[in-house]
OpenMM code with the backbone's topology and positions (N, CA, C; nanometers):
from openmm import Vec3, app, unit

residues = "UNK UNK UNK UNK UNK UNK UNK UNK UNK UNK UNK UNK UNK UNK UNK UNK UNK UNK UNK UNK UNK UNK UNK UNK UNK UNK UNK UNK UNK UNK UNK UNK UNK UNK UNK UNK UNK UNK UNK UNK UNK UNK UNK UNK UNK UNK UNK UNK UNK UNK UNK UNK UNK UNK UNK UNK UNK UNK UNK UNK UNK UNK UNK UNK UNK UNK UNK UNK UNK UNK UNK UNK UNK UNK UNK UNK UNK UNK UNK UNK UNK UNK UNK UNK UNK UNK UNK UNK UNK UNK UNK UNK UNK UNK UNK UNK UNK UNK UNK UNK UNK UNK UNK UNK UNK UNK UNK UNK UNK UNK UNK UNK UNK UNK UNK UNK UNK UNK UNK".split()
positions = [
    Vec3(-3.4393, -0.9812, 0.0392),
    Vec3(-3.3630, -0.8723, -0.0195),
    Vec3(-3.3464, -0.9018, -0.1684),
    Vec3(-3.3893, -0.8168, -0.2568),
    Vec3(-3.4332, -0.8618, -0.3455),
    Vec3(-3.3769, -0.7240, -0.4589),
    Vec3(-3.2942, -0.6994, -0.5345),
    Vec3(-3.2236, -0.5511, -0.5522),
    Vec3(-3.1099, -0.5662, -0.6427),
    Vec3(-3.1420, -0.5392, -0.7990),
    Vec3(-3.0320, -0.5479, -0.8940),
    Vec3(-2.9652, -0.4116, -0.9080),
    Vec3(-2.8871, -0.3638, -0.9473),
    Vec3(-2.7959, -0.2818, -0.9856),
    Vec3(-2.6857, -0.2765, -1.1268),
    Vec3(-2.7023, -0.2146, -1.2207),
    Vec3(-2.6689, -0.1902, -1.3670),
    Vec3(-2.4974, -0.1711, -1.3064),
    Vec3(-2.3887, -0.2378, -1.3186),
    Vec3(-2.2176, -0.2246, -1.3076),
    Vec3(-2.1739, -0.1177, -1.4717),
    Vec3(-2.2169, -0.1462, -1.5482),
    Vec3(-2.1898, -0.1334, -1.6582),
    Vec3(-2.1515, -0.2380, -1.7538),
    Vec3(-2.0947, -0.2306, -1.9215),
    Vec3(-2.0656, -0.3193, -1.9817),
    Vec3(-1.9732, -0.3605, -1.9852),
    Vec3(-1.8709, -0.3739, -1.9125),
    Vec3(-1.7238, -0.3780, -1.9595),
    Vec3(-1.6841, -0.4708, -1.8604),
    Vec3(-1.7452, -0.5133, -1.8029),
    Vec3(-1.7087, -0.5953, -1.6658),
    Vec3(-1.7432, -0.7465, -1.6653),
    Vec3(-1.6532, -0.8422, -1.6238),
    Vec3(-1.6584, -0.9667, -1.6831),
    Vec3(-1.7913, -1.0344, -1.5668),
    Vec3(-1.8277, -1.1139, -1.5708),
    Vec3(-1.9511, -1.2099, -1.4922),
    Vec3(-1.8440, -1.2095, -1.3370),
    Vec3(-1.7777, -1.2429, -1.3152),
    Vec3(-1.6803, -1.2898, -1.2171),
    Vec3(-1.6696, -1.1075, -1.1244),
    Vec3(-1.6471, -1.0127, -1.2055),
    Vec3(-1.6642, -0.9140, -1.1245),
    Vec3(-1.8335, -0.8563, -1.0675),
    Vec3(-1.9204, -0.8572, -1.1657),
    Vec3(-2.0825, -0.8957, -1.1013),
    Vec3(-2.1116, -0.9638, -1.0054),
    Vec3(-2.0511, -1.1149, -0.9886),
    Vec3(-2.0466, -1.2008, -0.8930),
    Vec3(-2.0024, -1.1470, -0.7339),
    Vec3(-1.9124, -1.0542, -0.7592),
    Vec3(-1.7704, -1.0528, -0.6581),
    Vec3(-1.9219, -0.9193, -0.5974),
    Vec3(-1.9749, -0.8148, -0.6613),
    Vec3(-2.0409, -0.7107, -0.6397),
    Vec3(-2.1227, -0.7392, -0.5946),
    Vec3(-2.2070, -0.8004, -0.6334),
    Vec3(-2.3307, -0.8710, -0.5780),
    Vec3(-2.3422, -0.9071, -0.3942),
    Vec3(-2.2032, -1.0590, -0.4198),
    Vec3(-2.1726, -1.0815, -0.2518),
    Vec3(-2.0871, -0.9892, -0.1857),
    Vec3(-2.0862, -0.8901, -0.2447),
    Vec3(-2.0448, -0.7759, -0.1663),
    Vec3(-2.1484, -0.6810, -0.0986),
    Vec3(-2.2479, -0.6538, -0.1616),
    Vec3(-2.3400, -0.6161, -0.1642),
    Vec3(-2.4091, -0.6457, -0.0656),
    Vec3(-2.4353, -0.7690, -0.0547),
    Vec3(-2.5039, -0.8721, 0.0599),
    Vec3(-2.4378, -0.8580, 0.1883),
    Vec3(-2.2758, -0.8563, 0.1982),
    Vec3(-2.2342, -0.8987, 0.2893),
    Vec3(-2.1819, -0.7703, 0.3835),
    Vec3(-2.1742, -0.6454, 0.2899),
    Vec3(-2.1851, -0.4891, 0.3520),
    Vec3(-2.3631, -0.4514, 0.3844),
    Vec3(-2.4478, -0.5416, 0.3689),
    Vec3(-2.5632, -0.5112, 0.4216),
    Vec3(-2.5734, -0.5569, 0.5419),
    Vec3(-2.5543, -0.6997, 0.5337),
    Vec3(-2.5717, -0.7724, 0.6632),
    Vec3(-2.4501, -0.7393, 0.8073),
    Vec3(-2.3229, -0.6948, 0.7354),
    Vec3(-2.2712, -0.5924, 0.8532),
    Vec3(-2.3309, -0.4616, 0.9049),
    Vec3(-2.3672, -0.3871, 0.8262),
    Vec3(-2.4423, -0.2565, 0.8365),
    Vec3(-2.5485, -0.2771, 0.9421),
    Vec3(-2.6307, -0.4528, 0.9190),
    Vec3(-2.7564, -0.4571, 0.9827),
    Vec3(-2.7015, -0.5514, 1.1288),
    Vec3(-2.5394, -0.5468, 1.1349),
    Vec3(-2.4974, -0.6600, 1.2440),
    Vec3(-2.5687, -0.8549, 1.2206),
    Vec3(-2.5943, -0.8504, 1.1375),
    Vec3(-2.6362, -1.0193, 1.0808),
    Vec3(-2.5403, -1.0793, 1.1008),
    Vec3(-2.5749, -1.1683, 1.1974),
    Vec3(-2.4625, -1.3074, 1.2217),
    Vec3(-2.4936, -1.3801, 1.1214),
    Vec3(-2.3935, -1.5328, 1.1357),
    Vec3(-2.3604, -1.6370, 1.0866),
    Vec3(-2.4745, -1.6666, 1.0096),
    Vec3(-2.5012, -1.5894, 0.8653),
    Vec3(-2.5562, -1.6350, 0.7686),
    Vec3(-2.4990, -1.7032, 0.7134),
    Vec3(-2.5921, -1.8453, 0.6345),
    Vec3(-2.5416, -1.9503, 0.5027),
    Vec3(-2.5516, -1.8193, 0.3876),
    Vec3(-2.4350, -1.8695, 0.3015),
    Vec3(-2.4502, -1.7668, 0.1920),
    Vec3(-2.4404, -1.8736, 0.0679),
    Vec3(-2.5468, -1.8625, -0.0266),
    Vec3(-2.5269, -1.9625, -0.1712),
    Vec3(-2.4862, -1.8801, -0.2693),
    Vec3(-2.3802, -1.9137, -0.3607),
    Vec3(-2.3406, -1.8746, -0.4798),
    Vec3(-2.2829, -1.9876, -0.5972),
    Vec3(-2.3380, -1.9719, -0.7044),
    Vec3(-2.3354, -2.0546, -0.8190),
    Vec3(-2.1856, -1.9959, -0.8962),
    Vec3(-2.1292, -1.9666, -0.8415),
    Vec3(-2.0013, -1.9002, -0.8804),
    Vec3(-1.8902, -1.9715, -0.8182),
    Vec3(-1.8303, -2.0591, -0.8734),
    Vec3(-1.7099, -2.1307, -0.8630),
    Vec3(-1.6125, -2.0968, -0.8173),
    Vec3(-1.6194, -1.9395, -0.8970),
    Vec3(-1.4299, -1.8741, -0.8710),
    Vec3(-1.4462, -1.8050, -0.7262),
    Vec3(-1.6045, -1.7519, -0.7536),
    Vec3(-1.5743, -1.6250, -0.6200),
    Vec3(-1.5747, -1.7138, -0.4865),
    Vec3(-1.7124, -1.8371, -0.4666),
    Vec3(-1.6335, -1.9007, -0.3697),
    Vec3(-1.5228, -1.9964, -0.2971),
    Vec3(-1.4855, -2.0179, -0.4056),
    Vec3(-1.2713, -2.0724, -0.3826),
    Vec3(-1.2009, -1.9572, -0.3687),
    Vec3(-1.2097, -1.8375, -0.4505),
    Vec3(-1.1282, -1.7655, -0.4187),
    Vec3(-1.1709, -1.7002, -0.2334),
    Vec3(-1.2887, -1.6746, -0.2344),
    Vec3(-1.3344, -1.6114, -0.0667),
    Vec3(-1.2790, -1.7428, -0.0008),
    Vec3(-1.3071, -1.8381, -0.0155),
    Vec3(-1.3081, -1.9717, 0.0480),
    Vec3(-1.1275, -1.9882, 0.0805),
    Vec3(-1.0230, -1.9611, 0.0169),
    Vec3(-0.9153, -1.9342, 0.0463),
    Vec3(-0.8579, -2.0736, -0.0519),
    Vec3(-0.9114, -2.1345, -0.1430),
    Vec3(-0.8668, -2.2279, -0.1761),
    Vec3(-0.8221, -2.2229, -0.3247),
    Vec3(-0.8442, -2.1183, -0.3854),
    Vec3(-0.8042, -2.0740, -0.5220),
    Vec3(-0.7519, -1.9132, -0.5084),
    Vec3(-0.6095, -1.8747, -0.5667),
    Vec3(-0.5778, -1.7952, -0.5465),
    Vec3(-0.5984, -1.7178, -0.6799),
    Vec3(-0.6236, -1.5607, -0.6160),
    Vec3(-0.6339, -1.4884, -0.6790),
    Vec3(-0.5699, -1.3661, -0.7094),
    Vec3(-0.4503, -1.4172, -0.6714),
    Vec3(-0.3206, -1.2938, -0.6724),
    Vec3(-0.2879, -1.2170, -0.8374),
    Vec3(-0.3860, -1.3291, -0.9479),
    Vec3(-0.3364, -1.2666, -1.0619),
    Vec3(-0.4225, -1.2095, -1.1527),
    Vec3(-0.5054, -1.1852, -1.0370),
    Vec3(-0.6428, -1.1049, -1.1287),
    Vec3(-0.6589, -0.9752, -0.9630),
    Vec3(-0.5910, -0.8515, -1.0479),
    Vec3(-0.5809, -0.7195, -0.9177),
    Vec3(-0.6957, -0.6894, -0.8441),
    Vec3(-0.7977, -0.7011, -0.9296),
    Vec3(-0.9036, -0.6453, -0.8952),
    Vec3(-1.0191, -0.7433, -0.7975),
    Vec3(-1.0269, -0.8636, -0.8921),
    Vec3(-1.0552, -1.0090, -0.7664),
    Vec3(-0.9884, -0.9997, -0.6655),
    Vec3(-0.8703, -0.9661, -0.6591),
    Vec3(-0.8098, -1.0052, -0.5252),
    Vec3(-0.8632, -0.8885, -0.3998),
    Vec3(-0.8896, -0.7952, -0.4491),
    Vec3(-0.8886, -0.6806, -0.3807),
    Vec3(-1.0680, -0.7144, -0.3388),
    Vec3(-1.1466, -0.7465, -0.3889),
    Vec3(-1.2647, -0.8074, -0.3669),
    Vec3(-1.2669, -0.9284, -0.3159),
    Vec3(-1.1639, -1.0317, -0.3241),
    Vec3(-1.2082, -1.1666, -0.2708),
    Vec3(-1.1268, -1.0944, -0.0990),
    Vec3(-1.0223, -0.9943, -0.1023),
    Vec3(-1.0148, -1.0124, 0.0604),
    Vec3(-1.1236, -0.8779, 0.1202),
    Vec3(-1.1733, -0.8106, 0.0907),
    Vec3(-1.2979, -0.7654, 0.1598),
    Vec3(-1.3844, -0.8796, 0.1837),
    Vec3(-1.4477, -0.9396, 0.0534),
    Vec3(-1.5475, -1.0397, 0.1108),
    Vec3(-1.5171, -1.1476, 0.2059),
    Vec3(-1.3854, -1.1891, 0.2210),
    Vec3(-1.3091, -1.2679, 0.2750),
    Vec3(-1.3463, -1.1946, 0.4741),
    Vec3(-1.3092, -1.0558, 0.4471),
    Vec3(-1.3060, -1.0104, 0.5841),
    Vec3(-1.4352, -0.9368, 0.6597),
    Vec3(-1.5220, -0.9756, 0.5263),
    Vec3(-1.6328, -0.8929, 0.5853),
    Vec3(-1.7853, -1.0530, 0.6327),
    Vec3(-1.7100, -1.1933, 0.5837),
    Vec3(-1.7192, -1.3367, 0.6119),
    Vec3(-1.7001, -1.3160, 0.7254),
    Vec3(-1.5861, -1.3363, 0.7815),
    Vec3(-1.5458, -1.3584, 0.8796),
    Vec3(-1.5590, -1.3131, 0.9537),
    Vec3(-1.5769, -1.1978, 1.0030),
    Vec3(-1.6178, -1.0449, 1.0711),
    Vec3(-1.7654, -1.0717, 1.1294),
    Vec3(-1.8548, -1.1459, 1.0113),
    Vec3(-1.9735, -1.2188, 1.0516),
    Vec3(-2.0370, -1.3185, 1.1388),
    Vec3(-1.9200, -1.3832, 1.1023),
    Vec3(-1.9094, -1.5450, 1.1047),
    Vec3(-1.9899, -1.6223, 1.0243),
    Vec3(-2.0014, -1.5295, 0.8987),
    Vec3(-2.1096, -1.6337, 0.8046),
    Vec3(-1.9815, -1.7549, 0.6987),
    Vec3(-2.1242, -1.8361, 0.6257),
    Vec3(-1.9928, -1.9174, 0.5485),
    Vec3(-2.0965, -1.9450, 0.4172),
    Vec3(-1.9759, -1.9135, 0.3231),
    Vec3(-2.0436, -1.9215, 0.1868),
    Vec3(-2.0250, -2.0627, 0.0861),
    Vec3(-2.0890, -2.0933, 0.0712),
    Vec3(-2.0840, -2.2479, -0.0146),
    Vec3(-2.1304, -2.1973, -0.1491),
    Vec3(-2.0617, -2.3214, -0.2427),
    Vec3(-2.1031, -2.3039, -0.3794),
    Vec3(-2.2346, -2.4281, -0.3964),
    Vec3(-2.2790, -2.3732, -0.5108),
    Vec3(-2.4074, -2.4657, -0.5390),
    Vec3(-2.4339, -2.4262, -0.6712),
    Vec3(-2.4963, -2.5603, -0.7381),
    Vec3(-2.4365, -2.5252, -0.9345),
    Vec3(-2.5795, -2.4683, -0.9454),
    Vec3(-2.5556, -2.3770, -1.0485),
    Vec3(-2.6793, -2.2704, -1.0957),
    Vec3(-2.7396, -2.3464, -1.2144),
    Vec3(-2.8425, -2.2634, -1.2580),
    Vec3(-2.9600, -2.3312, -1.3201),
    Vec3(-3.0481, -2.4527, -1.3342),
    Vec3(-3.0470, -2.4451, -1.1964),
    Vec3(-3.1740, -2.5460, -1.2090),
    Vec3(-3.0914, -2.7214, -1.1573),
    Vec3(-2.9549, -2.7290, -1.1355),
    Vec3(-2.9041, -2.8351, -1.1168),
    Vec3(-2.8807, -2.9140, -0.9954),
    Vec3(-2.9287, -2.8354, -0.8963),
    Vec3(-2.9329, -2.8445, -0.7537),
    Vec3(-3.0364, -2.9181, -0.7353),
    Vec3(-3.0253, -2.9846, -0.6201),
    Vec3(-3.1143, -3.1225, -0.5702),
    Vec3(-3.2315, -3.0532, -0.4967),
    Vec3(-3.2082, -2.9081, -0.4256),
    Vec3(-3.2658, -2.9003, -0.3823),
    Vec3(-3.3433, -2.7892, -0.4136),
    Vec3(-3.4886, -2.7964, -0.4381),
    Vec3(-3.5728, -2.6834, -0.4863),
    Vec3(-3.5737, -2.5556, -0.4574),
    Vec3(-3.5852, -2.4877, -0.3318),
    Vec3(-3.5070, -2.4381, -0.2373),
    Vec3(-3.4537, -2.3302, -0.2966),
    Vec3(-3.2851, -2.4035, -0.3338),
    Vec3(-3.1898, -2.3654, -0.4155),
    Vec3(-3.2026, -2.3131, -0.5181),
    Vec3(-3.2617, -2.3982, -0.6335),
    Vec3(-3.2699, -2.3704, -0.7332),
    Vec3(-3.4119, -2.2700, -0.7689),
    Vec3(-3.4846, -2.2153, -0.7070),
    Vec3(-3.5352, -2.0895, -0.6487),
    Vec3(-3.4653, -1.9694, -0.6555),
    Vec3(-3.4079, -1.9948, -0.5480),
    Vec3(-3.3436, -1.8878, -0.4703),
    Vec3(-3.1939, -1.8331, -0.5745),
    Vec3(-3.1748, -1.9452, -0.6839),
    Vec3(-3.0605, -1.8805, -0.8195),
    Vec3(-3.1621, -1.8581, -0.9484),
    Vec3(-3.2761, -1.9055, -0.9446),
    Vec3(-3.3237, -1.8520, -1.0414),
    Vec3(-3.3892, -1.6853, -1.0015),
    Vec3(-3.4256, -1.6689, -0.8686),
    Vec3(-3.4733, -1.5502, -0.8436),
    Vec3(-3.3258, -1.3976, -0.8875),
    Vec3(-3.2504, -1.4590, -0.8671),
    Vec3(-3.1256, -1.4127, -0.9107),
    Vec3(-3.0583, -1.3749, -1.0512),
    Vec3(-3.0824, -1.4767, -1.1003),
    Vec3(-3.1035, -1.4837, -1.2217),
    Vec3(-3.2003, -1.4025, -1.3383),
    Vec3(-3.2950, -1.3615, -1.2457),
    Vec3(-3.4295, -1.3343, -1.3191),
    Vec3(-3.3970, -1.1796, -1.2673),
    Vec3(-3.3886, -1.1168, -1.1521),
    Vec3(-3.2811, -1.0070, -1.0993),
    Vec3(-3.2353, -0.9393, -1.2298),
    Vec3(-3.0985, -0.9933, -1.1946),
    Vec3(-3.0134, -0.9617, -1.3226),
    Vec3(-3.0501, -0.9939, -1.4306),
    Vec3(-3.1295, -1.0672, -1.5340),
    Vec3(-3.1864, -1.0224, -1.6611),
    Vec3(-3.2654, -0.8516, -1.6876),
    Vec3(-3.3886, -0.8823, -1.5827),
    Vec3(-3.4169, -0.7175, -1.5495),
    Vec3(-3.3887, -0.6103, -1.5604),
    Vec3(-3.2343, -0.6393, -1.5235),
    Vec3(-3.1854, -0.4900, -1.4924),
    Vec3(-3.0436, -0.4544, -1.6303),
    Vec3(-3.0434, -0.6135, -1.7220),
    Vec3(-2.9986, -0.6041, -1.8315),
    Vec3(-3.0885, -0.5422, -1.9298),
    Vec3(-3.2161, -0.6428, -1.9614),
    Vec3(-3.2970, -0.5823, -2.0469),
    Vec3(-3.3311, -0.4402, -2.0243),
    Vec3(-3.3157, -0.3758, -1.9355),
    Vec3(-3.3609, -0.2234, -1.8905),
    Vec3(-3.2525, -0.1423, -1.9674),
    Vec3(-3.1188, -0.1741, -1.9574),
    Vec3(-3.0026, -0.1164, -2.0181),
    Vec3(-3.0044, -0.1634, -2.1496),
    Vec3(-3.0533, -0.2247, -2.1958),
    Vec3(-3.0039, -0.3147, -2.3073),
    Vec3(-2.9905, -0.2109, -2.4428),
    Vec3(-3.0943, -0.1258, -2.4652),
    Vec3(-3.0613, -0.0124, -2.5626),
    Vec3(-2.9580, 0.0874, -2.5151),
    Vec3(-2.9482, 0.1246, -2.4251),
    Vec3(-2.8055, 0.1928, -2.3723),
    Vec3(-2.6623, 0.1324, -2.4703),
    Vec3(-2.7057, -0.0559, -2.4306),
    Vec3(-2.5720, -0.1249, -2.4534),
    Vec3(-2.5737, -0.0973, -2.6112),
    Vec3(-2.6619, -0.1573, -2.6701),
    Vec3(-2.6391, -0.1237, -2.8194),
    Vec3(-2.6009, -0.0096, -2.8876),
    Vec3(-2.6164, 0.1510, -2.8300),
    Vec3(-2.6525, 0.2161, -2.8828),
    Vec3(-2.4693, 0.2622, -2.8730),
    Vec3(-2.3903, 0.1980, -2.7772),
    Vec3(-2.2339, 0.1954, -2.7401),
    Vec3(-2.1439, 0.0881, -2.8373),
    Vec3(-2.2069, 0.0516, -2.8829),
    Vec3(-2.1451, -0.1061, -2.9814),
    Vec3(-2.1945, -0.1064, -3.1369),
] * unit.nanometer
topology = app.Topology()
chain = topology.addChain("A")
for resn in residues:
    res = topology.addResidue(resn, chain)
    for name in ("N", "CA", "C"):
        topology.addAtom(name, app.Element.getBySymbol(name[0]), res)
């Protein structure tokens, strides 16, 4: 599954993040997908899904970390963090965040005169 989507400019990395495994995780309900591993190079989103960093003071995270939170669990999948670019031990990995990576550049550079033409 392989599928970027333009949020707009105004939106911090942490809400992209939150969209993204949202994205994933309203697919794999839609398609009934059990207990998938889920990787994300995103610190906040998986402590905050993970229940171990709270996110009561950011409205909009919170309202995204408990969907993804319930749409986890609902699965029975489990999401781990794993450090992005290239820092992961395992090749694999660091694949599978650069394919991501390379995703979302795509679908920046595609907007990218849009963005300027607003700034």
């Amino acid at each position: 599954m392989s599928k970027g989507y333009y949020l707009g400019h105004n939106y911090s990395n942490n809400y992209a993040e939150y969209h993204g495994l949202l994205y994933l995780l309203e697919h794999l309900y839609a398609h009934n997908l059990k207990n998938v591993q889920i990787y994300s190079d995103s610190a906040v989103v998986v402590n905050q899904v993970n229940q171990k960093w709270n996110a009561s003071n950011h409205p909009d995270l919170e309202k995204f970390m408990r969907k993804a939170y319930g749409l986890i669990t609902a699965g029975n999948h489990r999401l781990y963090h794993i450090r992005g670019h290239g820092k992961n031990q395992s090749a694999e990995r660091n694949a599978g965040n650069d394919e991501a990576d390379r995703i979302c550049n795509a679908v920046l550079d595609a907007r990218k005169e849009d963005y300027e033409k607003q700034n």
